[in-house]
C-alpha positions in Angstrom: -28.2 -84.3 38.8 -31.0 -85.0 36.4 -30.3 -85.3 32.8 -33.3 -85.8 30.3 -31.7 -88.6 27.4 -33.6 -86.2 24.9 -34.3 -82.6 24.7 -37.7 -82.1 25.4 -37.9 -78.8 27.2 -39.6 -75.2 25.1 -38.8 -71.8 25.9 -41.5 -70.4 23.6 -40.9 -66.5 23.8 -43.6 -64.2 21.4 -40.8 -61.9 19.5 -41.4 -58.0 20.9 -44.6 -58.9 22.2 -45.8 -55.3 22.5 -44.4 -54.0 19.6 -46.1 -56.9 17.5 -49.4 -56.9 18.8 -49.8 -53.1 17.8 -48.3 -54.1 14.3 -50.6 -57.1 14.6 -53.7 -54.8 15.2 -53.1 -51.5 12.9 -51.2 -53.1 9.2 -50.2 -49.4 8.8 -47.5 -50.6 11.3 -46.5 -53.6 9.7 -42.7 -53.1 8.4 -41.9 -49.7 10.2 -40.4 -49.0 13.5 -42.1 -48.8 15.9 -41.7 -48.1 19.6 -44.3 -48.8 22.2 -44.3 -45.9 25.2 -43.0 -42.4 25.3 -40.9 -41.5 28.5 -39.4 -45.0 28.6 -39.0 -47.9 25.9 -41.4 -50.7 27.0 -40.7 -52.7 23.7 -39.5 -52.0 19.8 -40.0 -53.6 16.9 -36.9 -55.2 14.8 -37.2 -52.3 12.5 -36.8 -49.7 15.2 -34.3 -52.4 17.0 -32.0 -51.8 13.7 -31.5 -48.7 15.1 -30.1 -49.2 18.3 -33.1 -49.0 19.7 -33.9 -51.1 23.0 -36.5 -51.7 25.8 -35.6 -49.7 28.6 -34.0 -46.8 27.0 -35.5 -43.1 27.5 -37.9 -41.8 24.9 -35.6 -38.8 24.0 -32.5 -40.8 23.4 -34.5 -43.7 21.1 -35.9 -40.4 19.1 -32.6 -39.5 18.5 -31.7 -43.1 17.2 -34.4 -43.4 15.4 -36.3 -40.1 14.5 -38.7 -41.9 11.9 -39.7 -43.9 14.6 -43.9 -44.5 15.3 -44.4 -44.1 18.9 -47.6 -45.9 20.1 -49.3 -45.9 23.5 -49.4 -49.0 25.5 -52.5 -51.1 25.1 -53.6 -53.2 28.5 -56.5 -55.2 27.2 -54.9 -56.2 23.9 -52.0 -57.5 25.8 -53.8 -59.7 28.3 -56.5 -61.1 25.4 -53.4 -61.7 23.7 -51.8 -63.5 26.4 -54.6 -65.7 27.5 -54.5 -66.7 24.0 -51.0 -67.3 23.8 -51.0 -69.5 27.3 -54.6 -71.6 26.7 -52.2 -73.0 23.3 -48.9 -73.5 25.9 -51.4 -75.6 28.0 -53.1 -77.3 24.9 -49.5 -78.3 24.1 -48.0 -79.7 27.3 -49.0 -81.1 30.2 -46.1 -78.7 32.5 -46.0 -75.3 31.7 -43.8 -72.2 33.4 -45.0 -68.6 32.8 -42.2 -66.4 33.2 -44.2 -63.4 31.7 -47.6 -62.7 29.8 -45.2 -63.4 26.4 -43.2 -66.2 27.4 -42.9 -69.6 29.2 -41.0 -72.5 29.7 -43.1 -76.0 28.6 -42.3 -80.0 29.1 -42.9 -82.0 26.1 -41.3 -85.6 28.1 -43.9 -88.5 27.3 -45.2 -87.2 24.5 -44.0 -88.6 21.2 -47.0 -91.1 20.6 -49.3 -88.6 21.2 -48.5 -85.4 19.6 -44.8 -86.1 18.0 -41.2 -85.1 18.7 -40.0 -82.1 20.8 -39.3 -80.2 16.9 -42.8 -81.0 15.8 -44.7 -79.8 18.7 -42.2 -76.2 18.1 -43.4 -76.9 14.6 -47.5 -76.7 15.2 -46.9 -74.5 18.7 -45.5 -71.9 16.1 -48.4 -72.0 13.2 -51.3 -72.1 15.7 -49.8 -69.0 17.2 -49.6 -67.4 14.3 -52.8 -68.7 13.0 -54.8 -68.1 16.2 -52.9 -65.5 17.7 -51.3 -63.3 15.1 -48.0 -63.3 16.4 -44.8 -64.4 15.5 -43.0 -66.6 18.4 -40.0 -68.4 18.3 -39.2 -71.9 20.0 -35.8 -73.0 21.8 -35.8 -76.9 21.9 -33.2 -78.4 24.6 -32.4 -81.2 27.9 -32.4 -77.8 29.9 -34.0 -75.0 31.1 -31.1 -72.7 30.2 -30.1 -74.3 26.9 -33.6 -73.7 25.7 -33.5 -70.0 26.7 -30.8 -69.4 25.0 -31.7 -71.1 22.0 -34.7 -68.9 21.6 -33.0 -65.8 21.9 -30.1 -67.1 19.4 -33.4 -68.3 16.7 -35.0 -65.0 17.1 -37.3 -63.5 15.3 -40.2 -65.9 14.5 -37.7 -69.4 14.1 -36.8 -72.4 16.1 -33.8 -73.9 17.0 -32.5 -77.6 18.8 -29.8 -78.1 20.7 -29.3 -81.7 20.9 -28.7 -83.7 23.8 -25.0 -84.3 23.9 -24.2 -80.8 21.6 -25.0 -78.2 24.4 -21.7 -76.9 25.1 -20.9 -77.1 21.3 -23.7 -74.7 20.8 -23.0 -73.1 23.8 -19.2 -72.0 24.4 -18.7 -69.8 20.9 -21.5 -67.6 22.2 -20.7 -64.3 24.0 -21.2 -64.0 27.5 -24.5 -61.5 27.2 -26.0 -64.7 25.8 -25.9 -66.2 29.4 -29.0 -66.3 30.8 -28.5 -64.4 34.1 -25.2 -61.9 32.4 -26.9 -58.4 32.2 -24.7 -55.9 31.1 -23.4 -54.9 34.8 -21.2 -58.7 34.8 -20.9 -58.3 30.9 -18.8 -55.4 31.0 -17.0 -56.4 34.8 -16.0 -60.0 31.9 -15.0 -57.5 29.5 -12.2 -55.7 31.3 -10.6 -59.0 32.1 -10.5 -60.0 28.1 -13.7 -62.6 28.7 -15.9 -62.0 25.8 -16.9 -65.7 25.1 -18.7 -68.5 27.1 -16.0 -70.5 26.3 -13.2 -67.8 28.3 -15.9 -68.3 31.2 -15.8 -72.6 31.2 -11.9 -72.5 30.8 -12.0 -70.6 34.6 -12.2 -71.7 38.0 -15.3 -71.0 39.9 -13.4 -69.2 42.5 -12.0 -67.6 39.5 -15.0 -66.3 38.7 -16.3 -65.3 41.8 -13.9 -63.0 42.3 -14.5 -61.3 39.2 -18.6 -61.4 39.4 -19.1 -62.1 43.1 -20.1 -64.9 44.9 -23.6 -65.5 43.8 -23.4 -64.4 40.2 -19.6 -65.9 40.1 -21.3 -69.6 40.8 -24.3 -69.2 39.1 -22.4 -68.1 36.0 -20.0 -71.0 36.2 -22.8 -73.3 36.6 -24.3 -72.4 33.3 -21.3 -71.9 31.7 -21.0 -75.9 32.0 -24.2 -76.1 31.1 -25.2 -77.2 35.1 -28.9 -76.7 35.3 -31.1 -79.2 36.8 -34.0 -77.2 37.0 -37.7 -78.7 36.2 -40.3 -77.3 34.7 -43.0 -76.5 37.3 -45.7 -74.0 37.7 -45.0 -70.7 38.7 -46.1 -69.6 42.4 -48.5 -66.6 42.7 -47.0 -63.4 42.4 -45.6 -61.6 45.5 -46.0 -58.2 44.2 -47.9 -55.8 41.8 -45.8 -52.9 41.0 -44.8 -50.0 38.4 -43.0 -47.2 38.7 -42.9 -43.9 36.1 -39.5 -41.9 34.7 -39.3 -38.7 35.4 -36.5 -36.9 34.0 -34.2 -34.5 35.0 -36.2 -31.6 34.9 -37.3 -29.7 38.5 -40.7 -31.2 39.3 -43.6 -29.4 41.5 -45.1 -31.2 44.0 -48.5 -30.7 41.9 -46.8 -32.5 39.4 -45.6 -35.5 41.8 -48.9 -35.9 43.7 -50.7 -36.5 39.4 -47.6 -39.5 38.5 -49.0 -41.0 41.8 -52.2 -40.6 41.5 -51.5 -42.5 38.0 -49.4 -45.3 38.9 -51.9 -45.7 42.3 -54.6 -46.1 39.5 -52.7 -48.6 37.7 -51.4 -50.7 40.5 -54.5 -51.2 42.1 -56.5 -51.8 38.9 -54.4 -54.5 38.3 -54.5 -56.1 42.1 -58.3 -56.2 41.6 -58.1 -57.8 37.6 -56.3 -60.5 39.6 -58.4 -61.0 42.1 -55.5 -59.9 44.7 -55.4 -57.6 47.4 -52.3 -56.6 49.8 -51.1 -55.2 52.9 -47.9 -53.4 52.7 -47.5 -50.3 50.1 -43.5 -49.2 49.1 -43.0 -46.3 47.2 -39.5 -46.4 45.5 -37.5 -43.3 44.8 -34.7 -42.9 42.1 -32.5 -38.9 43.0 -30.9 -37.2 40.4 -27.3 -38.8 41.6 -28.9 -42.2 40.9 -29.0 -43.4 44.7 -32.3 -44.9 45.8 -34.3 -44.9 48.5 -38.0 -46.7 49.6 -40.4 -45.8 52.5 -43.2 -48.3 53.2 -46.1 -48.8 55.2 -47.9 -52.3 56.5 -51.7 -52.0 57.1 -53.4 -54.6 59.6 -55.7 -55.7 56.6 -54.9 -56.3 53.1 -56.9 -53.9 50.8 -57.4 -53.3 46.9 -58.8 -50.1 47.0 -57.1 -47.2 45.2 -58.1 -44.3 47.8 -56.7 -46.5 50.7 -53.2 -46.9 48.6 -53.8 -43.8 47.4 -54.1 -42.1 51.0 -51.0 -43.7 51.9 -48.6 -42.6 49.0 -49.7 -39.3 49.3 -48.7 -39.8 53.2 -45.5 -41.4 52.1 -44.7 -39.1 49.4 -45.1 -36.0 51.5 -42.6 -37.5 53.8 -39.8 -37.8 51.7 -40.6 -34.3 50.1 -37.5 -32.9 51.6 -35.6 -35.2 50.4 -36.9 -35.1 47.4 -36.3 -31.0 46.8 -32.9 -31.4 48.3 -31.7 -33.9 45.8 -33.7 -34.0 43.0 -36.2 -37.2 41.7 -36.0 -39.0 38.7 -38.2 -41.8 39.1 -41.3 -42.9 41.1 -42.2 -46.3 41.9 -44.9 -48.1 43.7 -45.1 -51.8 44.8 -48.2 -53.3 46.8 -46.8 -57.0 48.9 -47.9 -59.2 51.6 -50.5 -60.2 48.5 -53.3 -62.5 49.3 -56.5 -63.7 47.2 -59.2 -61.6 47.4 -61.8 -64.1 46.4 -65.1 -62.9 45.9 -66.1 -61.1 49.4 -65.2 -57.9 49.8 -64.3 -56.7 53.6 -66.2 -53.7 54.5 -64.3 -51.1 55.7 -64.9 -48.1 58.4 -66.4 -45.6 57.8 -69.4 -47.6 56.0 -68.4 -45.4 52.5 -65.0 -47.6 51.9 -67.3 -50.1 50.8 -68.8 -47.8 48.6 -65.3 -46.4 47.0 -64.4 -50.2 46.4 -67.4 -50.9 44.3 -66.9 -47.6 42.3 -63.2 -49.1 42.0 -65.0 -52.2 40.7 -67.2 -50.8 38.2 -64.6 -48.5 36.7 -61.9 -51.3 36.3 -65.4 -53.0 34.4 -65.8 -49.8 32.0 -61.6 -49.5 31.1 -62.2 -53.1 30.1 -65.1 -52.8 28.1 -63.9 -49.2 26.4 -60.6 -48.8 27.4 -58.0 -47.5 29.6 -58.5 -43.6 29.1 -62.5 -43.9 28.6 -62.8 -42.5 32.6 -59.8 -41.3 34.1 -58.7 -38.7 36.7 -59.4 -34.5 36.6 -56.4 -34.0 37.9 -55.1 -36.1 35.0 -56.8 -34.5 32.3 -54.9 -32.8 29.5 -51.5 -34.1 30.9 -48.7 -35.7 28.7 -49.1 -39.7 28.6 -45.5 -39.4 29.2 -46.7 -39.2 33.1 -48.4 -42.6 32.6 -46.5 -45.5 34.4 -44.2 -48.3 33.6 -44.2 -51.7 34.8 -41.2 -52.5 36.7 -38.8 -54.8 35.2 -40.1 -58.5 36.2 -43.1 -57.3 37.1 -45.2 -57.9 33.8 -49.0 -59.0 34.9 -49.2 -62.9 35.9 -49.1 -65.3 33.1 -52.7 -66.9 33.0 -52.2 -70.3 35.2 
């Protein structure tokens, strides 16, 4: 296994990237809580996270936490400016960088202590140019592995930095509890909890088989692994993204089909917009469905040519949609999702399609992704969207944040 002799691996992570670019860009924001979304939490600042408040958690529920709160809508274009800005410093500061999302990647600093300093002093200036150039706080874990240097961001947070040592990582490691793992959501958090495992140090003193049994296989090794602090991961360059999805809560409360066919129509809009921003198009549309007794289900369609036009997509939700309409009056629907896969690079040639007009709808696609850009998401939007509560507008799926520039 390879072991760097120094720790020279970032995990620089912008601290509630949402929630501090809309402090960033109104100061009447700065200090209060603030939550960014209305049906669902996309992100909260520290003051509303004081609270209780997390990402993730339904709009009703954080109100109730936190009735002071300052809900804001999510803003697109300030996100990606401010996410090209974050990633051209990454790449002005290390020759190997790893988006994992628009606010956070993983950077390898090896080679470079003639040049530009020590691993702490390139956290040092990554930090104030941010700041400077960006207007966001970020904080910077410094250690020999990907894992350790995770972890050590999260532990610094907000806006600090933090090295583990090469040689002190399972010092720094063991007295944390398990939900510091990277990898330990709260599913394997709590199944550690009922057998008295609250520390990472409980998880090293066990077997592997040990914990297998108690996590399963794959989450049993890969937790035992880290828990020894076994992670020869490099640093490396992220592949293109295999999917553009997002997906809109809907509550409990009975839903018309009206009122289904307008969340499509939104996250269709929003899905597709984003396939075309990066320069993608792709073959096989999935809708995903949450019921009211929290089982799941997806139906899916492949086309024989990849496309990134919303009325194709469109056309086929609608199709899907009204398939599992049954199903969804029977048993009730409490989220919608879409993903689009089998992604290719569009380039610049469009393919025409048949009838003659697709080509037609594609460039009206085109030209109003260029006026959203230019004026913003709700300058041009839908009729049958009109006068509806933004708490119909979609989510991204969890992962599934829009490519880290590369």
């Amino acid at each position: 296994m390879f072991v760097p002799r120094e720790a020279t691996i970032l995990h620089a992570d912008a601290d509630c990237f949402y929630a501090s670019v809309a402090q960033r860009d109104n100061p009447e924001l700065r200090g209060k809580p603030v939550i960014v979304g209305g049906g669902v939490v996309m992100a909260a600042s520290y003051e509303a996270r004081a609270y209780g408040v997390r990402s993730a958690m339904g709009g009703a529920q954080a109100r109730r936490l936190c009735p002071h709160a300052i809900e804001v809508d999510m803003d697109w274009p300030a996100y990606v400016e401010a996410s090209r800005a974050l990633f051209e410093i990454f790449e002005h500061a290390a020759p190997h960088v790893e988006g994992l999302s628009m606010e956070e990647a993983f950077m390898d600093v090896r080679g470079l202590r003639h040049v530009s300093g020590s691993p702490v002093e390139i956290g040092i200036r990554l930090r104030r140019e941010v700041r400077e150039r960006v207007g966001l706080p970020i904080t910077v874990g410094i250690a020999t592995t990907k894992h350790i240097a995770k972890v050590a961001s999260r532990t610094a947070k907000p806006d600090g930095l933090l090295l583990v040592p090469a040689g002190q990582e399972l010092r720094f490691l063991h007295p944390l509890s398990v939900e510091r793992l990277w990898g330990v959501g709260p599913a394997s958090a709590a199944k550690l909890h009922r057998h008295g495992i609250t520390h990472v140090r409980q998880m090293a003193e066990l077997s592997a088989p040990e914990l297998v049994s108690i996590l399963g296989r794959a989450a049993g090794r890969h937790a035992h692994a880290l828990a020894h602090n076994r992670d020869p991961r490099r640093v490396r360059r992220r592949r293109g993204r295999r999917s553009i999805g997002s997906q809109s809560a809907l509550g409990r409360s009975p839903k018309s089909p009206e009122m289904l066919d307008r969340v499509a129509v939104a996250i269709t809009d929003r899905v597709t917009r984003r396939m075309r921003s990066a320069g993608r198009r792709g073959r096989t549309v999935t809708l995903r469905l949450r019921f009211d007794d929290f089982s799941r289900a997806t139906r899916s369609r492949t086309l024989w040519q990849a496309t990134a036009s919303t009325q194709v997509v469109l056309r086929i939700v609608r199709a899907l949609l009204a398939a599992a309409m049954p199903t969804i009056e029977r048993r009730g629907l409490t989220l919608l999702g879409l993903t689009v896969s089998n992604l290719d690079h569009g380039g610049g040639a469009i393919q025409l399609e048949l009838p003659l007009d697709g080509a037609d709808r594609v460039a009206l696609d085109y030209a109003l992704d260029e006026l959203r850009r230019r004026y913003g998401p709700k300058c041009v939007t839908r009729a049958t969207l009109v006068g509806r509560s933004d708490r119909l507008a979609p989510s991204l799926l969890p992962g599934d944040e829009p490519e880290a520039p590369r």
